[in-house]
C-alpha positions, 0 to 999 in steps of 0.5 A: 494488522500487518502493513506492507509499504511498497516504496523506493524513497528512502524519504517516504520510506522514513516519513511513514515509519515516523508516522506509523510510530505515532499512530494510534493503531500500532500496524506491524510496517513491513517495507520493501523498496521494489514492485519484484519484491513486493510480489515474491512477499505477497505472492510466495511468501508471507500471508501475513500482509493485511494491507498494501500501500503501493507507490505508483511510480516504482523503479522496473516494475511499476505500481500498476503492473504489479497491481495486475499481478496482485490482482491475478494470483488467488491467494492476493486478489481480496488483498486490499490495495491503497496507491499512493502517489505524488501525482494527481493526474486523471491518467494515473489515477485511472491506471490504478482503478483499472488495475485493481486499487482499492484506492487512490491517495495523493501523497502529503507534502508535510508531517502532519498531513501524512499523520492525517492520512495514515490515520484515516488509511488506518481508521478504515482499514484496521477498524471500520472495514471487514477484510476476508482471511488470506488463508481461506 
């Protein structure tokens, strides 16, 4: 499985890679720090993305306009999409659903807790789920 993080923190950017180190699924983690960059990959690029993890609050294009853009484009409207976010608000949260999130996940304060939630994003998505074929 193939891992896109959509992230602009270095430090979020570095905690999940020391996670997905760790992690008993072994996903292949690709990282790019712009909502632009994420839609050139997935959009004009590499159909080999499985699963997006979008940061809402991005820098220029935000995660739920880039959502939109994911969501329109046939080769990556089946490509399911968890944002992540350090905020809890009723707004955001409906912001994303709206937009097209699969889900919507707070960001963890600590290590063990991002451990957790990386395994449980992984659990699902890499083994209980069925996902569709980008190629198709």
């Amino acid at each position: 499985m193939t891992v896109l993080l959509v992230e602009d923190s270095e430090v979020d950017v570095e905690l999940m890679r020391s996670t997905v180190a760790r992690s008993d699924h072994q996903p292949e983690l690709v990282v790019v720090g712009s909502g632009e960059a994420a839609i050139e990959l997935l959009c004009h690029g590499s159909d080999e993305i499985d699963l997006v993890l979008l940061d809402m609050n991005l820098p220029g294009m935000r995660g739920d306009e880039v959502l939109h853009i994911i969501r329109s484009d046939d080769r990556t409207r089946l490509l399911p999409v968890v944002v992540l976010s350090s905020s809890s608000a009723d707004v955001d949260v409906r912001r994303a659903y709206e937009a097209g999130a699969n889900a919507f996940v707070r960001k963890p304060i600590g290590l063990a807790d991002n451990d957790q939630l990386f395994a449980a994003i992984c659990g699902f998505w890499c083994g209980v789920v069925e996902l569709p074929s980008r190629s198709s």
